[in-house]
N, C-alpha and C positions, 0 to 999 in steps of 0.2 A: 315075957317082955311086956312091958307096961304100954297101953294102950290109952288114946286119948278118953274121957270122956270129959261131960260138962262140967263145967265149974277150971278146969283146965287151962291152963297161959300155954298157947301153944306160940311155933313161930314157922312160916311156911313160905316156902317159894311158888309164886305162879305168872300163871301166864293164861289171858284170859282171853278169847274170840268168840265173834260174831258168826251167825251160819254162817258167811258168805268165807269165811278161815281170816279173814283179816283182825288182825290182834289190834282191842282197845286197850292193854295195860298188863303191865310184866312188874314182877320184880325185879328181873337180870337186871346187872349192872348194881342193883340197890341191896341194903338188908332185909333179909325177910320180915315180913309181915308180920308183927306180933300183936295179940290178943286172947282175949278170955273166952272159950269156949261157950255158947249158951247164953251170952250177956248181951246180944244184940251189936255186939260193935259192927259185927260184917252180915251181908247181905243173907237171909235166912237159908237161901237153897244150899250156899257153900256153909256155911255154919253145920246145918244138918250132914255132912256127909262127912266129917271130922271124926264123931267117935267110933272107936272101934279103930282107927291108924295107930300104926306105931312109929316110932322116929325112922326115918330113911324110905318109908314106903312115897309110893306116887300112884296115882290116882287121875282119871279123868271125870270130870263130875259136869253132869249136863243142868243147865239150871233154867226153868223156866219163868217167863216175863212177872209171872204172879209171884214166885220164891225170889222175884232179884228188885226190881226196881218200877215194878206194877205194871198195868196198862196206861197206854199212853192215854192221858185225861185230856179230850178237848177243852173243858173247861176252865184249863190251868191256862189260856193263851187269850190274849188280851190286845185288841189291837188300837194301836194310842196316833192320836191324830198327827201326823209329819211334823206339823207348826210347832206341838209342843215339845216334840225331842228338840235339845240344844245342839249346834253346829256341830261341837265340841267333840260328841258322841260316835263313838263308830256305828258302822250302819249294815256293816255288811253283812250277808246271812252265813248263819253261822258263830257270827263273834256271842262271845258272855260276856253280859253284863248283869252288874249287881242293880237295882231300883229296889226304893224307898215306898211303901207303903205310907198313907193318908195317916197311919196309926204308927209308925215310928218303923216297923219292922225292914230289916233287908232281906231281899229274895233275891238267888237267882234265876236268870233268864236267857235265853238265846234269841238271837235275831232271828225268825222263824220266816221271815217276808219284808220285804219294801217297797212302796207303790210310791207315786208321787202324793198320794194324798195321807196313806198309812204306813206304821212302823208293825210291821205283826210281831210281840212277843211271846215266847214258849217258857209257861214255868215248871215243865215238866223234865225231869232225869234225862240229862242226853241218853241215858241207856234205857228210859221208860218203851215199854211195848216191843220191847228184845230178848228172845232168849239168848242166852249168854254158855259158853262151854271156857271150862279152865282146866286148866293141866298144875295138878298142885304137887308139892315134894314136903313130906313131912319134917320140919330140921330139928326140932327140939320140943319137949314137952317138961315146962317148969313144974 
């Protein structure tokens, strides 16, 4: 039986949580997930645990903060004076938004804080500084 390895287009079902079991992202409902094994497209801890599958098998694969979406960087959070956020803008914590960089760049950001005098922005991976668990189903290997 032919087994995954790298260099591989595979295509997979999952279902992803957080310790606490609440699920941040499934494929259910959707087409599975298709990608190149080893080429960096998905997050390296699930990457890593791919070869050696073969088509139909399943798998739980624990992934930690440093294999998925790093530690949380304080220094990626920026906090921008009240006055010069535009009305316009949602405010509330939690919401994403894209901001423009002085150099042209777009980044996103989450509303991490609101004071009356500050907007606190986070440009860090909503999933930075989490280990992550998926439940994966191997569907096909091109």
């Amino acid at each position: 039986m032919t087994q995954v390895k790298p260099g591989d287009k595979v295509r997979i079902h999952y279902t992803g949580t957080l310790a606490d079991g609440s699920t941040f992202d499934s494929s259910q409902g959707r087409d599975p997930l298709e990608f190149t094994v080893g080429a960096g497209q998905i997050i390296p801890g699930l990457d890593a645990a791919l070869p050696g599958m073969s088509e139909g098998d399943t798998k739980t694969v624990d992934v930690p903060c440093a294999e998925a979406y790093g530690a949380h960087n304080p220094d990626a959070t920026q906090a921008i004076p009240r006055e010069q956020v535009p009305d316009t803008v949602p405010l509330e914590v939690g919401t994403r938004l894209n901001v423009q960089t002085a150099e042209g760049e777009v980044l996103p950001v989450t509303v991490a804080d609101v004071t009356e005098e500050v907007v606190l922005l986070d440009g860090n991976h909503p999933l930075a500084g989490k280990d992550l668990t998926f439940e994966i189903e191997l569907v096909s290997i091109a």
